[in-house]
N, C-alpha and C positions, 0 to 999 in steps of 0.2 A: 504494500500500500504506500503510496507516493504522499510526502504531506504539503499539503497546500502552500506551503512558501518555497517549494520545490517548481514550482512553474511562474513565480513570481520573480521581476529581471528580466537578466540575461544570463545563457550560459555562461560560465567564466572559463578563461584558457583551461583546458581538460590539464596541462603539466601542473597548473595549481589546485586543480581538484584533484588529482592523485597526491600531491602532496600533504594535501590536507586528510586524506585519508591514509597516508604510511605516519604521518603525527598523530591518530586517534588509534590505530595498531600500536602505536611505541605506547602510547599512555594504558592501553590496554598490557602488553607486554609487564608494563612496570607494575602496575596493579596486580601481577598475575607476582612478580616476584617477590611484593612486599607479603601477600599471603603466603609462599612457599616458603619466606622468610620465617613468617610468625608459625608456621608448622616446624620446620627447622628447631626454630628455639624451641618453644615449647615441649618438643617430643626426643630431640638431642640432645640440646647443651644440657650438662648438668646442672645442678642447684647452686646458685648464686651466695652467698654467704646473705644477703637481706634473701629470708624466703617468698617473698611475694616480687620479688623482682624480676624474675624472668616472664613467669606470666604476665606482669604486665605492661614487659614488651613487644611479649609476642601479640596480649592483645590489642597495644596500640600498632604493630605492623597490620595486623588484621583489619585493622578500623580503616586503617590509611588505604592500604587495597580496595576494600568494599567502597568507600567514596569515592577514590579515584576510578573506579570502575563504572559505579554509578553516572559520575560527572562529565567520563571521557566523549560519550556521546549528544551529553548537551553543547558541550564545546565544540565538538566537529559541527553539531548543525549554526552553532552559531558566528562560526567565522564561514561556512559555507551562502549563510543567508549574509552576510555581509559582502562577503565575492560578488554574488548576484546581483547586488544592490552596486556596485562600485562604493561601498563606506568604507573606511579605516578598520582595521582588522581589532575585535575589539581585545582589551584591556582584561583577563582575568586574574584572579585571587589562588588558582590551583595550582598552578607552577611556585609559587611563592609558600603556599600551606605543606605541598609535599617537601619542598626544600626545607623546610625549618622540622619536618616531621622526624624526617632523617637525619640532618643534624644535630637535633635533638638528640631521637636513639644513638648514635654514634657516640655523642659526649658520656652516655649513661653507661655505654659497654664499656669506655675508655677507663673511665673509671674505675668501673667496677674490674676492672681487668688491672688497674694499677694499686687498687687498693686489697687486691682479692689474698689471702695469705694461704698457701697449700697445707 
């Protein structure tokens, strides 16, 4: 089913519609690994010395997956309807949330791997 802001415009260059569709693939991609991630921790690494702590990275990798998953495809249509339109490609908040998600967990493993005592 085609959604009505699909015949709305113009086609835009088909090499920018393929692009914009291998950028909703990569965001998909990435959603798929932050969940692989969050199974990883949770069912691999061992126990952290704080005991709630792995879980609760795996289930913030998990979280970050599922919305980036969710989200991938409101983005693709919405630089798509913007092609069509000739507007400025818009401005979003999900390149900036998953960056800070992951830098986050990073700082928490760094940590926890420099503070961890065998």
């Amino acid at each position: 089913m085609t959604p009505r802001w699909y015949e709305e415009g113009e086609e835009p260059d088909y090499r920018f519609t393929l692009a914009n569709e291998r950028t909703f693939l990569a965001w998909l991609r990435t959603a798929l690994a932050l969940i692989a991630g969050a199974v990883a921790l949770a069912q691999l690494v061992p126990s952290f010395s704080v005991a709630w702590l792995r879980t609760g990275l795996a289930v913030l990798l998990a979280v970050a997956g599922t919305v980036l998953a969710a989200f991938a495809h409101r983005r693709w249509a919405t630089v798509q309807r913007a092609m069509r339109h000739q507007r400025p490609l818009p401005v979003d908040w999900l390149p900036a949330a998953m960056g800070t998600i992951a830098a986050l967990t990073g700082l928490v493993v760094v940590f926890v791997v420099l503070t961890h005592r065998p």
